[in-house]
N, C-alpha and C positions, 0 to 999 in steps of 0.2 A: 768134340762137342760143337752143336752148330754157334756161331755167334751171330747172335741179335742187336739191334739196335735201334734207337728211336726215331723217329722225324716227325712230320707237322703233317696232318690229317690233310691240315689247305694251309700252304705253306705264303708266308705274307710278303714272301718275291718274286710270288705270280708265275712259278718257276724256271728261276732266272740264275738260278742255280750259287746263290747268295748263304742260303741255310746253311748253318755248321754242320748239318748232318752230311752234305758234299764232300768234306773235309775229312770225315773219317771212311765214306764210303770209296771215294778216289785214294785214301792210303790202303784198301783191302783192295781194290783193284790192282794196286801197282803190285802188291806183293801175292797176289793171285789166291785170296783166300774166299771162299764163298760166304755168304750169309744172308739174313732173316732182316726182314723191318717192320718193324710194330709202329702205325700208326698213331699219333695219341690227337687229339683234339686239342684246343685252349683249356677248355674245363679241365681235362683229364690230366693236363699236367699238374694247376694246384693241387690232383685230389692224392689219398696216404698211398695208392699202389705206385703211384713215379715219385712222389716227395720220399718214397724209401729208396730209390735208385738216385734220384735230384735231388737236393735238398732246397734246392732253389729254384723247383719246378720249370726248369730249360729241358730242352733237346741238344746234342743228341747222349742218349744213354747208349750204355755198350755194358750187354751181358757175356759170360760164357764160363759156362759150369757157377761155382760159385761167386765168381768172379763179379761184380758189378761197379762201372768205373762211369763219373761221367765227367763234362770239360774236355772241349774237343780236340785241344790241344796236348792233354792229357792220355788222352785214348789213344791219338795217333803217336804218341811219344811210344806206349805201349804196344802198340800193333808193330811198330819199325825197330823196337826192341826184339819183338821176340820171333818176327818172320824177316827173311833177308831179301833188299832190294832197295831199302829206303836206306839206311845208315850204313857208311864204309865199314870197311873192318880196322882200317886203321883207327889206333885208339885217338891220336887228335886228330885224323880229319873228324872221326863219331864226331867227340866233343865238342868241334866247330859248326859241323851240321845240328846238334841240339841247341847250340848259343845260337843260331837262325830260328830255332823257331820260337824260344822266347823271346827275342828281337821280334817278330813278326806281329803277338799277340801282346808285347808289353810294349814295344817302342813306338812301332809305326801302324796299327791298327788304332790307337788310342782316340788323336785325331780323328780320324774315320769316320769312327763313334757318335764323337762326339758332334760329327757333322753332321749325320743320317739324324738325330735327336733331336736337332735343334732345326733341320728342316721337320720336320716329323710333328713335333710338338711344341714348335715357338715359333713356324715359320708366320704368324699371325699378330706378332710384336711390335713394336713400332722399334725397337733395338736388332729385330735379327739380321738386316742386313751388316750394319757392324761387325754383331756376332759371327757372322760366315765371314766375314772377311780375316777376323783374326785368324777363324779355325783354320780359312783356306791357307793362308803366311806358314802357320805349326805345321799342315800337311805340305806342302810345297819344300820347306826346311827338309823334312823327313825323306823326298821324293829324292830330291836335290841327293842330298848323301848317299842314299840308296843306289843312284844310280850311275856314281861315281866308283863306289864301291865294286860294284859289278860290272862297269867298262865294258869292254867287246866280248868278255866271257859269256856265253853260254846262260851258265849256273852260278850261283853264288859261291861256292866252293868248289870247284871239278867235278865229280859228275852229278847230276841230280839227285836232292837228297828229300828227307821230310820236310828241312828247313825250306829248299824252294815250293813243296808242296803247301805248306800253311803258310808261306810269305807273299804265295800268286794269289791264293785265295781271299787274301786280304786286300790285296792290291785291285781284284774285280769288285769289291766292295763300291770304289772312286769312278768306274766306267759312266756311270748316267752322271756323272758332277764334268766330264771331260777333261778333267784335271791329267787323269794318267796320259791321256795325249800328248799332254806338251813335254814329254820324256820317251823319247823314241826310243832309246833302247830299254827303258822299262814296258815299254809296250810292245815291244817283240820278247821277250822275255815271257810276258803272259800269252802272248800267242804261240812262244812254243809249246810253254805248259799247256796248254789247252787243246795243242794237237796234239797230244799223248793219247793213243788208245786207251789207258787206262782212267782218263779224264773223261775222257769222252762220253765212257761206259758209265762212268758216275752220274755225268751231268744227264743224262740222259734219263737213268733211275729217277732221279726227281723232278725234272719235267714229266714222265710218263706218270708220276702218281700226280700234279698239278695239273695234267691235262684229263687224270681218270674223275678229278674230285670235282673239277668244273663241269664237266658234265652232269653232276648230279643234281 
């Protein structure tokens, strides 16, 4: 059955290849499955046909057969479950590789977040430079140990898993803040990732629909 998935009609990172929909299409790259992308507008996400797939009217969704999953962390949990290429066979490295990627979207993505928001929608306060400053300390903290962890290695666990795949993606979140800079081997770490042909193909899908929708 084909699998489909959702993304942003006119994606709001200019495609900069930010969207979570990246996330699940670079995990179908790496394990070489083809698939469908549906569109959706702003509107079209709060309306009942994706609030039955999203309940919280995000992208990206992931259909196949009856199947209907969304959270992109989620999806790619599922995709590196049931095709091979992303999770070891060994049963602890698997389970090291999965405790990466909740690390990625619970730990150190948080911060992030919260950073992109409060430039986004408070950069206009007379408090938000404080406010970044704190956020930047929590992400620096987060940077700091991360890239301790990973040392001269490669990957986060031997060989590249899903865990480094939702943990770079999160990590190019901080590039326009230049924070990841100042952690040189976290920032060849996303450059290896990023020179992955199967990155590459991804990034490249959602630029070419950001480059087809500004044309219009």
């Amino acid at each position: 059955m084909t699998i489909i998935i959702t993304a942003f009609e006119s994606s709001p990172d200019k495609g900069q290849g930010l969207a979570r929909d990246v996330r699940v299409r670079w995990a179908l790259e790496e394990v070489g499955q083809p698939y469908d992308v549906r569109l959706v507008s702003f509107k079209a996400m709060k309306e009942p046909a994706h609030l039955a797939l999203n309940p919280f009217g995000q992208i990206p969704t992931y259909e196949e057969g009856n199947l209907a999953l969304f959270e992109s962390g989620a999806i790619v949990l599922h995709i590196a479950e049931r095709y091979a290429g992303l999770l070891p066979s060994d049963a602890a490295a698997r389970a090291r590789a999965i405790a990466w990627m909740f690390a990625s979207v619970g730990t150190v993505e948080p911060p992030i977040l919260e950073r992109q928001v409060a430039k986004l929608l408070e950069g206009d306060r007379s408090w938000t430079s404080q406010r970044l400053s704190l956020i930047d300390e929590r992400i620096r903290t987060r940077l700091g140990e991360l890239s301790t962890r990973l040392g001269d290695a490669d990957w986060l666990d031997g060989a590249f898993s899903a865990g480094d795949l939702m943990m770079v993606h999160v990590l190019l979140r901080l590039r326009p803040s230049g924070i990841l800079e100042e952690y040189s081997s976290l920032s060849a770490y996303v450059a290896r990732a990023e020179a992955r042909p199967p990155y590459q193909r991804a990034f490249a899908a959602q630029l070419a629909v950001f480059n087809s929708t500004s044309k219009d």
